[in-house]
N, C-alpha and C positions, 0 to 999 in steps of 0.2 A: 402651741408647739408644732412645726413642721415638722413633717416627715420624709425620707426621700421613698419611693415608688421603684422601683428594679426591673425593669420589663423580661419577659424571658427572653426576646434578643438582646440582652444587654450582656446576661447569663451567656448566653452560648458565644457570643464575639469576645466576653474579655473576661474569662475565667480570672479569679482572685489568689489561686494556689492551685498545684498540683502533686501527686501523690508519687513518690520514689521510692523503692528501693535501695538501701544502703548497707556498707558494711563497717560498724562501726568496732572499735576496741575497748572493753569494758571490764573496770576490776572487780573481781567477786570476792565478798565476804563470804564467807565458810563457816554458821555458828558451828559449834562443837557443844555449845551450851545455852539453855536459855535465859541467865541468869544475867542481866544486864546490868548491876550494880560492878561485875565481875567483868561485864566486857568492855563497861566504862574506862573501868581503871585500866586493864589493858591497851585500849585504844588510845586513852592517854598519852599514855609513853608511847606509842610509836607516832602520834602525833606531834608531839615534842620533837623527838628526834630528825623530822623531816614534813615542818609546816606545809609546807611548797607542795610535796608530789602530792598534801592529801585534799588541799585546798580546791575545793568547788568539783569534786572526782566524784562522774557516774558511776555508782555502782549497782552490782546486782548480788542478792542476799541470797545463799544458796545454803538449806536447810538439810542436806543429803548425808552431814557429817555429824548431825546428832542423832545421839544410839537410840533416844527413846521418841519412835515416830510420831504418836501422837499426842507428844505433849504440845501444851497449848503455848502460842507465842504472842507478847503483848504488840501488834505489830503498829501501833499509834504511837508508842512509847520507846521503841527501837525508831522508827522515823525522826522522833525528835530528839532521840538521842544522838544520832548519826548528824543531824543537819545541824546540831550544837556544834559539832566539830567542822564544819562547813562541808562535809561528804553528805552527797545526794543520793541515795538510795531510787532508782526507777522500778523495780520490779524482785521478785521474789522467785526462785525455781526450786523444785523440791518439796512443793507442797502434797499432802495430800487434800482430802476432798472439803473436810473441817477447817484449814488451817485456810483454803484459798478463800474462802467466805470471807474468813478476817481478815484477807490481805486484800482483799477488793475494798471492806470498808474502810480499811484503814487508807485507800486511795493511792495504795500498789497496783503494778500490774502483774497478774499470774504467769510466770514464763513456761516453756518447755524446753525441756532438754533435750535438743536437735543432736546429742552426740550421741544419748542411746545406739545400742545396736539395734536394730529391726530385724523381726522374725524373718528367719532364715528362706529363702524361696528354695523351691526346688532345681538342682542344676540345670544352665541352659548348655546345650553344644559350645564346645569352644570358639569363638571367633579366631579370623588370622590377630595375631598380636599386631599390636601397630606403637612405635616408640614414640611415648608425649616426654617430652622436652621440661623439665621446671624452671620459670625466667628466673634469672638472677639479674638484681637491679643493681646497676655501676654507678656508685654517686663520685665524682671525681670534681667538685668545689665543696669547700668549705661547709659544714651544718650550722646553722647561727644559732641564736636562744629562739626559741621560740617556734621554730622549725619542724616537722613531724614528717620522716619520711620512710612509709609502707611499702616492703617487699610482699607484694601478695602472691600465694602462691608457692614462694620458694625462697631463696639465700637473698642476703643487701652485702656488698659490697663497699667501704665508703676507704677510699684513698688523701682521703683530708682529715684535720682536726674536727671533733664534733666538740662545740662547746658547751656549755652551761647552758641547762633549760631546755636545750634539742632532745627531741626524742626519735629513736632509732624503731621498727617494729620492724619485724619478718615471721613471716610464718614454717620458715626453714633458719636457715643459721644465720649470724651475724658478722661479719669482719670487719675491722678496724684499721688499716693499716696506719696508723696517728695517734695520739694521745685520744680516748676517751674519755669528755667530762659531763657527757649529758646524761642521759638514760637508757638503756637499751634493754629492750623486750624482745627474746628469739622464742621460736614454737609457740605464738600464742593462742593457735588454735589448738593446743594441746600435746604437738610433737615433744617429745620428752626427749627424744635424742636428739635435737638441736643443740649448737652449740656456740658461744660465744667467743670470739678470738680477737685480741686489739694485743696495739705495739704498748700503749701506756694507761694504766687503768686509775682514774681519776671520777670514776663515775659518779652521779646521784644515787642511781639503782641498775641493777643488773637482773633481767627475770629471766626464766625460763620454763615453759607451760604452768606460767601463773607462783610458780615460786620464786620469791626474791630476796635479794639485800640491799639493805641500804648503803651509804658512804659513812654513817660509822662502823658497821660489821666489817665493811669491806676492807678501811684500813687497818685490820687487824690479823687481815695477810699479806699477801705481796700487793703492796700498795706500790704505786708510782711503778710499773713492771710491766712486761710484758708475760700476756696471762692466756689461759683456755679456761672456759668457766664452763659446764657438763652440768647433766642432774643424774645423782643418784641415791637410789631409798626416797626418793620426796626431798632430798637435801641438793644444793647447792653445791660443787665439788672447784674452787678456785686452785689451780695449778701454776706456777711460775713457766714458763716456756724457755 
């Protein structure tokens, strides 16, 4: 059997891969329970309802919202539960020091939560204030299926129809001025007072900081309408305009 031999100047003229930087957008589960017989059934039905947005979705498993810290979670058995439904589980946040063990073994990776606040420093002298600007991105053609386009930073603006399967993100608010039928995610780093505004609401899903509805809740208000969608209490708030 031959082998091939790699010289190190071969290594240093033609690297194979290089390492970046990126910023990606990712949905988080939230247990509330550890009882997966329980979050089976649940996932279920909202799998059913909306095969498409859950099909082949990185997620990340966030443990912060169960009351009892250190119970223990089977996380081999949550992975292949989630990948039955064809959701990809990448990583777990929210662990403590017990639970990260079994999320390495289980072949998670242990996340951190970069939104914490950090200990407080002690004041520095005031600087002169200086006014920073948030871009707002103008999309002024059409969003087709399959499309994904990220206002980072600030508000999207879109002056065209967005169709089926486009996805909308901003990390400020969203506007519509067109029929909305794709998906639109505002505040998804967490702005909670982001807001969503289109001329015609036809969506698949509507989020905001991580809270959504699907297109059958949706038509169970002002469907086909022009709309402002808000969050309040953790809730959803769709308004006719």
């Amino acid at each position: 059997m031959s082998t091939t031999t790699v010289t190190r100047e071969q290594v240093k003229s033609t690297p194979c891969f290089r390492l970046k930087g990126g910023l990606y957008t990712l949905t988080t589960l939230q247990l509330l329970d550890s009882d997966l017989k329980r979050l089976e059934a649940e996932l279920a039905a909202k799998v059913e309802q909306a095969p498409q947005f859950f099909a082949n979705t990185p997620i990340v498993i966030d443990l912060q919202g169960i009351q009892q810290p250190n119970l223990s979670v089977d996380f081999k058995a949550l992975n292949k539960l989630l990948r039955k439904y064809h959701i990809i589980p990448i990583g777990v946040k929210g662990a403590n020091e017990i639970q990260q063990a079994a999320v390495l073994q289980s072949g998670l990776a242990v996340l951190t939560d970069t939104s914490k606040p950090e200990k407080a420093e002690p004041p520095t002298p005031a600087a002169t204030p200086t006014l920073v600007l948030s871009p707002t991105k103008v999309v002024t053609q059409p969003v087709r299926s399959g499309q994904q386009i990220y206002a980072q930073g600030g508000d999207l603006i879109v002056l065209a129809p967005v169709s089926v399967g486009a996805e909308l993100l901003a990390d400020g608010h969203i506007h519509v001025y067109a029929p909305l039928r794709g998906r639109a995610l505002a505040g998804i780093h967490g702005d909670t007072s982001a807001r969503i505004f289109c001329q015609r609401l036809e969506a698949e899903l509507v989020s905001i900081a991580g809270q959504y509805r699907l297109s059958e809740q949706l038509k169970e208000g002002p469907w086909q309408e022009a709309v402002s969608v808000s969050l309040c209490n953790e809730q959803l708030k769709i308004l006719k305009m």
